[in-house]
C-alpha positions in Angstrom: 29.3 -11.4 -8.7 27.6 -8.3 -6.9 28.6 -8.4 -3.5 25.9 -6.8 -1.8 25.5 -6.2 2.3 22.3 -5.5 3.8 22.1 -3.9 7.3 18.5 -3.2 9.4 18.3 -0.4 11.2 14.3 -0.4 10.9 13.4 -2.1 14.1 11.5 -4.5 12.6 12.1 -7.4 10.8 13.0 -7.8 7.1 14.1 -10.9 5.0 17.7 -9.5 4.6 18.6 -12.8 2.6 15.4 -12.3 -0.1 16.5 -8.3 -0.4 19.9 -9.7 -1.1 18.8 -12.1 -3.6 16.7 -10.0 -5.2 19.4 -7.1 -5.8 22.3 -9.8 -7.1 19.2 -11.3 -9.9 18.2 -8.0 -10.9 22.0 -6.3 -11.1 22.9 -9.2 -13.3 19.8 -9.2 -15.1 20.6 -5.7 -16.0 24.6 -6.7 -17.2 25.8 -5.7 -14.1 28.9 -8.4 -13.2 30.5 -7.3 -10.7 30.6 -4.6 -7.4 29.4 -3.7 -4.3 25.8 -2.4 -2.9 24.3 -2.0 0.3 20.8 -2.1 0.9 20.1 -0.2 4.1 16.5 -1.0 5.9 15.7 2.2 8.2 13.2 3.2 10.7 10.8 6.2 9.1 13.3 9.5 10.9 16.2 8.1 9.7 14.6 7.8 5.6 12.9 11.2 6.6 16.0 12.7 7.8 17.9 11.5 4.6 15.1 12.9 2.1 15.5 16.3 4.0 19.2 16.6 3.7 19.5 15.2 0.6 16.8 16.3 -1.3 14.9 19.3 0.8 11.4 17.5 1.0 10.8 17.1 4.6 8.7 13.6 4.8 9.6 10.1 5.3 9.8 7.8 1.9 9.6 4.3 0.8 13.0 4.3 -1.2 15.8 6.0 -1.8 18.8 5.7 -3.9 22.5 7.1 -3.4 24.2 6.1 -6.5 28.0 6.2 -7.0 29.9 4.9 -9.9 26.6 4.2 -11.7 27.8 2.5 -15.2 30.8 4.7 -14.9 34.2 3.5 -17.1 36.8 2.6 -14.1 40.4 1.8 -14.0 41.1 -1.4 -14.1 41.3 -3.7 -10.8 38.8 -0.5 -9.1 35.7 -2.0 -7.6 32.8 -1.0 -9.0 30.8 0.9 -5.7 27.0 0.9 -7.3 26.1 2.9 -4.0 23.4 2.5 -1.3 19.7 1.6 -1.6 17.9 2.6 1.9 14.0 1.2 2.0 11.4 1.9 5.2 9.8 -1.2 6.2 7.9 0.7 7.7 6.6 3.3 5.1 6.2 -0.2 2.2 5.5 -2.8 4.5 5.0 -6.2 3.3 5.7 -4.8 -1.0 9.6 -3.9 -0.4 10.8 -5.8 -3.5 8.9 -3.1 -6.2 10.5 -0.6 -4.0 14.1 -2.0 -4.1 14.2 -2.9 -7.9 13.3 0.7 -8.0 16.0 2.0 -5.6 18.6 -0.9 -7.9 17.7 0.8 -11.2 18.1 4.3 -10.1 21.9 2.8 -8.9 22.8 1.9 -12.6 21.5 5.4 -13.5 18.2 5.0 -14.9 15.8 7.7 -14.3 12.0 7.9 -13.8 9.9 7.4 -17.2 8.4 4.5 -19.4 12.1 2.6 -20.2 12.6 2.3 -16.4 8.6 1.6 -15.4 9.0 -1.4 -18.0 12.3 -2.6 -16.3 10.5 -2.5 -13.3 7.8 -4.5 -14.6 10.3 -7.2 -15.9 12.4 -7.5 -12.8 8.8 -8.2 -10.8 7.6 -11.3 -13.2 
């Protein structure tokens, strides 16, 4: 099983548990047995602050994806680290879940285009 941590930073408040539950269906969903994730729910400077350092666009976002071992081949008895998913309450309100499954497949290395828009629209039915 996924072991995934969720930590709110956003100042408001999120269902931690659904955003949890949500990342372990769709991780398995896509094959994924077994790792760790955090889901990270920020305040709009902090997501702002990460775009900008990490990818030069000065703005805050909804989503945003630091991936690490990806679907990677690692040594046996390594745990699989799938990375960090941060989302803005703030920037996608009330429609976070879209946002995470997108921040999830971008984890497992999938990049934007019609294969990951229609796992998108899977892992929302």
């Amino acid at each position: 099983m996924v072991a995934v941590e969720v930590e709110n930073r956003s100042g408001t408040t999120v269902d931690e548990t659904g955003a949890a539950d949500l990342a372990q269906r769709v991780l398995a969903a896509e094959g994924v047995g077994d790792g760790e994730i955090t889901i990270h729910f920020v305040a709009p400077d902090e997501i702002r602050a990460l775009k900008r350092d990490h990818l030069g666009i000065d703005e805050a976002t909804d989503v945003l994806a630091f991936p690490i071992d990806e679907r990677d081949d690692l040594p046996r008895g390594l745990p699989r680290q799938l990375g960090d998913a941060i989302v803005c309450p703030q920037v996608v309100g009330e429609e976070w879940r879209a946002p995470l499954v997108h921040a999830l497949l971008h984890l497992l290395g999938h990049d934007h285009g019609p294969e990951m828009e229609e796992r998108e629209r899977t892992h929302r039915q």
